[in-house]
C-alpha positions, 0 to 999 in steps of 0.5 A, spaced: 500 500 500 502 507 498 503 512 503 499 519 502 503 524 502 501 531 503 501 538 501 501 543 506 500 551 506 505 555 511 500 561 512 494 557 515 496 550 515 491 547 510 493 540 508 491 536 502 493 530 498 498 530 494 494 526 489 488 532 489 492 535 484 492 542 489 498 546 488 495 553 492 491 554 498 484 555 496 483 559 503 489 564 501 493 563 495 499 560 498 504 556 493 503 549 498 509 545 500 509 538 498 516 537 502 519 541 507 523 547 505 530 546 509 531 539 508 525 536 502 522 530 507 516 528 504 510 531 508 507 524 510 501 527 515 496 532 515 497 533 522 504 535 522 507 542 525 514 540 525 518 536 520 520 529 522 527 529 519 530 536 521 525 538 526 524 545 523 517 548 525 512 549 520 509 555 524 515 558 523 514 559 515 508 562 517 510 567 521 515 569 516 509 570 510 505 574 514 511 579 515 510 579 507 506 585 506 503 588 500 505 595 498 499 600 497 500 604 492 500 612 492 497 617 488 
């Protein structure tokens, strides 16, 4: 039997199938990570926060999106 692997969203967590063909969040847009970003581990489960590998916590990369701001445009 195949192992699900999971895609995840660093903004709000949303995790899908791989196999759903999914490739952005439908809450936020975010580009969904299939695989960790430090070390390329599978995302084996829906429910993890931190990589199973290097232990990088995947609420840091939230935090890391929100500082991203969008620029407002002056006129």
């Amino acid at each position: 039997m195949k192992e699900t692997l999971y895609r995840l969203c660093p903004r709000c967590f949303r995790a899908v199938p791989v196999h759903s063909g999914e490739h952005f969040c439908a809450n936020d847009g975010q580009k969904l990570l299939e695989r960790c970003p430090k070390c390329q581990t599978p995302i084996k489960s829906p429910y993890f926060r931190f990589c199973v590998r290097c232990g990088l916590e995947y609420s840091w990369l939230k935090t890391q999106n929100l500082q991203v701001g969008f620029k407002v445009a002056e006129g």
